[in-house]
Structure formats: C-alpha cells, structure tokens
ROFI-982664 format. One record per residue: residue in three letters; chain; x, y, z of N, C-alpha, C in turn. Coordinates in steps of 0.05 Angstrom, whole numbers. Layout:
! residues N
 type mol  neast nnorth    nup caeast canorth   caup  ceast cnorth    cup
  ala   A      X      Y      Z      X       Y      Z      X      Y      Z
...
! end
This chain:
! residues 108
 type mol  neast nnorth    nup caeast canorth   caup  ceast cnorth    cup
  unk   A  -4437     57   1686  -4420      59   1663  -4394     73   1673
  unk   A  -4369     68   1660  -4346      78   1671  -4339     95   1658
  unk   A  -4320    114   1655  -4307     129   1636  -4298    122   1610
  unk   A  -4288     90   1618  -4278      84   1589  -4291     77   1574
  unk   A  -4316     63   1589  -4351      61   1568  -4360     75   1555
  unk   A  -4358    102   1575  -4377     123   1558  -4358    128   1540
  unk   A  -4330    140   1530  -4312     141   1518  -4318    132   1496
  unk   A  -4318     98   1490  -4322      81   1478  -4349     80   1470
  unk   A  -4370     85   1481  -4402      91   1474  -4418    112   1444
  unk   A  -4391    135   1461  -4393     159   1453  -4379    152   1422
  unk   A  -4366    148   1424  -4347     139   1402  -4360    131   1379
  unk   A  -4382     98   1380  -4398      81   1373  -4415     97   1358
  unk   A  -4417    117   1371  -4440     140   1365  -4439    159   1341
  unk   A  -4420    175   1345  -4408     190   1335  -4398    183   1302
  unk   A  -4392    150   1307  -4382     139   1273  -4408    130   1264
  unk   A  -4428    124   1288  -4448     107   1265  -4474    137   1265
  unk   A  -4482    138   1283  -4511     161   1273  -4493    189   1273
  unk   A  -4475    197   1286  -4460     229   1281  -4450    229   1254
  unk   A  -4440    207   1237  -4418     200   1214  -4396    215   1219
  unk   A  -4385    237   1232  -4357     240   1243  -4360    252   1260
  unk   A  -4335    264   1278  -4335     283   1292  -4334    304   1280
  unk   A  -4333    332   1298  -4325     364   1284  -4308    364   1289
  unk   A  -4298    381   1277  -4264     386   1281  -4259    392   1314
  unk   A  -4237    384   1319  -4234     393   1355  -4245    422   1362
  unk   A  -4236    450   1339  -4243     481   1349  -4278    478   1347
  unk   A  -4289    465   1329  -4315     474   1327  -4330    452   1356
  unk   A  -4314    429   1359  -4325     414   1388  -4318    445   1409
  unk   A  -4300    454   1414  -4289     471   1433  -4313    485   1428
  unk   A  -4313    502   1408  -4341     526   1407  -4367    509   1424
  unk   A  -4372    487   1420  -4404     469   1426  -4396    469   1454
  unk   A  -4373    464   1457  -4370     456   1486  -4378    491   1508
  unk   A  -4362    501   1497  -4370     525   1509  -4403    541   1514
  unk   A  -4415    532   1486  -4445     545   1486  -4458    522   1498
  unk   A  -4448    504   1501  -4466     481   1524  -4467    492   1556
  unk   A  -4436    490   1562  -4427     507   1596  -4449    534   1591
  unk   A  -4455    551   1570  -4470     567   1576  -4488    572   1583
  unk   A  -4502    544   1577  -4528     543   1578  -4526    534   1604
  unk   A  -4513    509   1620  -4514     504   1641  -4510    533   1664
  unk   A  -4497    553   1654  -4488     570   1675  -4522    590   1670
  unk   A  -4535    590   1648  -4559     606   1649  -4572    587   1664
  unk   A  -4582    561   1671  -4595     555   1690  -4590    553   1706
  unk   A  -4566    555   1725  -4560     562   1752  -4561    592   1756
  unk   A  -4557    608   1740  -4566     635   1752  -4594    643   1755
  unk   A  -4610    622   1740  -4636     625   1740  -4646    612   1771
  unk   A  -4636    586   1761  -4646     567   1790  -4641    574   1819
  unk   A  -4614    584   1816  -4602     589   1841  -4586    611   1846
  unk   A  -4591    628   1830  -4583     666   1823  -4600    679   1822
  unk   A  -4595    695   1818  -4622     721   1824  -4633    732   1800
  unk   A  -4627    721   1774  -4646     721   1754  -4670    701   1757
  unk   A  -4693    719   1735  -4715     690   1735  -4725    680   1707
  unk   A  -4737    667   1711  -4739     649   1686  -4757    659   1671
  unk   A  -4753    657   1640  -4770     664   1623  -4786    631   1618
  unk   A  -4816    632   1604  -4833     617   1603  -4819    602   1588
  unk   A  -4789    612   1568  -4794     594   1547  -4761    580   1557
  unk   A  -4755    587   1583  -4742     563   1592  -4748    543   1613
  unk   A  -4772    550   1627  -4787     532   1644  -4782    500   1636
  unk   A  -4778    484   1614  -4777     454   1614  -4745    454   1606
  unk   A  -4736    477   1615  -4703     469   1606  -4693    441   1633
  unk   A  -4672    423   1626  -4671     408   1646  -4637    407   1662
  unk   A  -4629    417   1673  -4600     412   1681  -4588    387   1678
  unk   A  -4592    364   1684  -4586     347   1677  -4583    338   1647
  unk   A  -4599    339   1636  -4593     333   1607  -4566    349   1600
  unk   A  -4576    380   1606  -4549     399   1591  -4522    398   1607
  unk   A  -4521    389   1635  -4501     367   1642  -4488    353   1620
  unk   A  -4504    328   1618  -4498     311   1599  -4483    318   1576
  unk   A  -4500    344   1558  -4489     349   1531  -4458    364   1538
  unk   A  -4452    372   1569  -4428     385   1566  -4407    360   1570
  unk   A  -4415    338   1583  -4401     314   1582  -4390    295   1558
  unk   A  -4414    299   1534  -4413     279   1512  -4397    298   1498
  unk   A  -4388    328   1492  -4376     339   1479  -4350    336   1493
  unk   A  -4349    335   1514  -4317     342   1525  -4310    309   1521
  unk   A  -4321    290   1529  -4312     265   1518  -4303    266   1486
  unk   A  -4323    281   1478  -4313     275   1436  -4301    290   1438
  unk   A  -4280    316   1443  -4260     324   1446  -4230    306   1462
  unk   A  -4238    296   1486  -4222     272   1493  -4220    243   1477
  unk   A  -4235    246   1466  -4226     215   1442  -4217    225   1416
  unk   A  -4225    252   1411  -4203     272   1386  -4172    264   1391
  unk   A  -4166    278   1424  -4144     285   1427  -4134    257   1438
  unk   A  -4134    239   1443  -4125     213   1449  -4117    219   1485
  unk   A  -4135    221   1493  -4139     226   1522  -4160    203   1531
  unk   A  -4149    191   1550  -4163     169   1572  -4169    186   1599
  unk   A  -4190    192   1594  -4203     210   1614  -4203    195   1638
  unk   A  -4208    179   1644  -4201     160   1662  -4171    164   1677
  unk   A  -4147    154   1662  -4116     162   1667  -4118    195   1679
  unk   A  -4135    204   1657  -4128     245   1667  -4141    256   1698
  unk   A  -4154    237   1698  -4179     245   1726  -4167    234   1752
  unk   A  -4152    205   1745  -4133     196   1758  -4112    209   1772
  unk   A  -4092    227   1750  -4078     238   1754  -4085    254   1772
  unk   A  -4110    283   1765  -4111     305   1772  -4125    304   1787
  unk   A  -4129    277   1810  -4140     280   1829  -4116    274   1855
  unk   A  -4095    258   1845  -4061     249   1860  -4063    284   1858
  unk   A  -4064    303   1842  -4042     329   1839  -4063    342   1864
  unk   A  -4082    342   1861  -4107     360   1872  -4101    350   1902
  unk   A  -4097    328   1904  -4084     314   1935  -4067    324   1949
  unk   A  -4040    329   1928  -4020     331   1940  -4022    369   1949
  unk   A  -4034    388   1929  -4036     413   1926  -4052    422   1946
  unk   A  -4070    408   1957  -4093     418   1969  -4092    404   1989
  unk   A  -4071    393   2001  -4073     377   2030  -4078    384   2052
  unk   A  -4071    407   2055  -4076     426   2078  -4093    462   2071
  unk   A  -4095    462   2050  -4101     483   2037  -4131    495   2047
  unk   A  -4151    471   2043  -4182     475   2050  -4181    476   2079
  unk   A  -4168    454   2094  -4167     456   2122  -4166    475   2133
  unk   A  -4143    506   2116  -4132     518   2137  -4155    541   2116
  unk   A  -4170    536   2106  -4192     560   2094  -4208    561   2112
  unk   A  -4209    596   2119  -4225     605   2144  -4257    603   2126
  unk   A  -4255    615   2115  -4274     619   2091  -4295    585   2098
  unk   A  -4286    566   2096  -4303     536   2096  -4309    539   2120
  unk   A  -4306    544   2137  -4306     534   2160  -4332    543   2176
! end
C-alpha cells in the first residue's frame, strides 16, 4: 500500500464506520497518548523498566499502526500529501545531513 492509499483508505474509514473525524486538537491529544504508549513499550522492551502482567499481550506493532492512522487523519484534516511532505523532508534531510553523520564520532 502507498501513502496515498492509506491516506485515501483511512479516509473511506473515517466517513463510513468513524462518521467524522475529531477535530484536529483532539486528533493531536490521540496522537500523543498513542506515541505514549509506544514509548511505554520500548522502555519496557528495551529499557530498564519491566512489564506488568497486564501489559504482557500489548503489541508494538499494532500501537505503531494507531500512531500512523491518527497522524494520517490529521494529514487529510490539514490537506497534506504525506507522500509530497516525506518527499520533501527527505531532499532537506539530504542536503542537511550530507556530511553530518559521516563526520559523527559518536556512529562510528
């Protein structure tokens, strides 16, 4: 699936079983308590906290997902082709970072 699919998917979605979107601030709030949840299972998984029983079937991937399908219905709010934007900010990330990692002692 491409960007503009899921875009378009998401979309499909959203008017027929969601019946609208939330307003962009209350997508922003979801979007944030989603990243949270993803950042509690990497401190679990791969940080030095540990898991409680009652997050054992939590799945990264899925809550991946939910931070994707929100930031998309925020990008089809705001009339953004995530596609065009990813485009872009990977030409900028090119030009900014051309020698930047290379010369990081730190990677090496």
């Amino acid at each position: 699936m491409t960007i503009e699919e899921a875009q378009k998917l998401v979309d499909k979605w959203i008017n027929s079983t969601g019946i609208r979107y939330f307003n962009e601030l209350t997508n922003t709030a979801i979007l944030m308590e989603e990243v949270g949840e993803i950042a509690r299972i990497m401190a679990r998984q791969y940080g030095e906290q540990s898991f409680k029983k009652s997050d054992k079937d939590i799945d990264l991937a899925d809550e991946m997902a939910d931070v994707l399908f929100v930031l998309i219905c925020l990008a089809n709010q705001t009339n953004i082709n995530l596609t065009d934007a990813l485009e872009k900010n990977l030409i900028k990330k090119s030009i900014r970072d051309a020698d930047r990692h290379k010369n990081n002692e730190k990677l090496k």
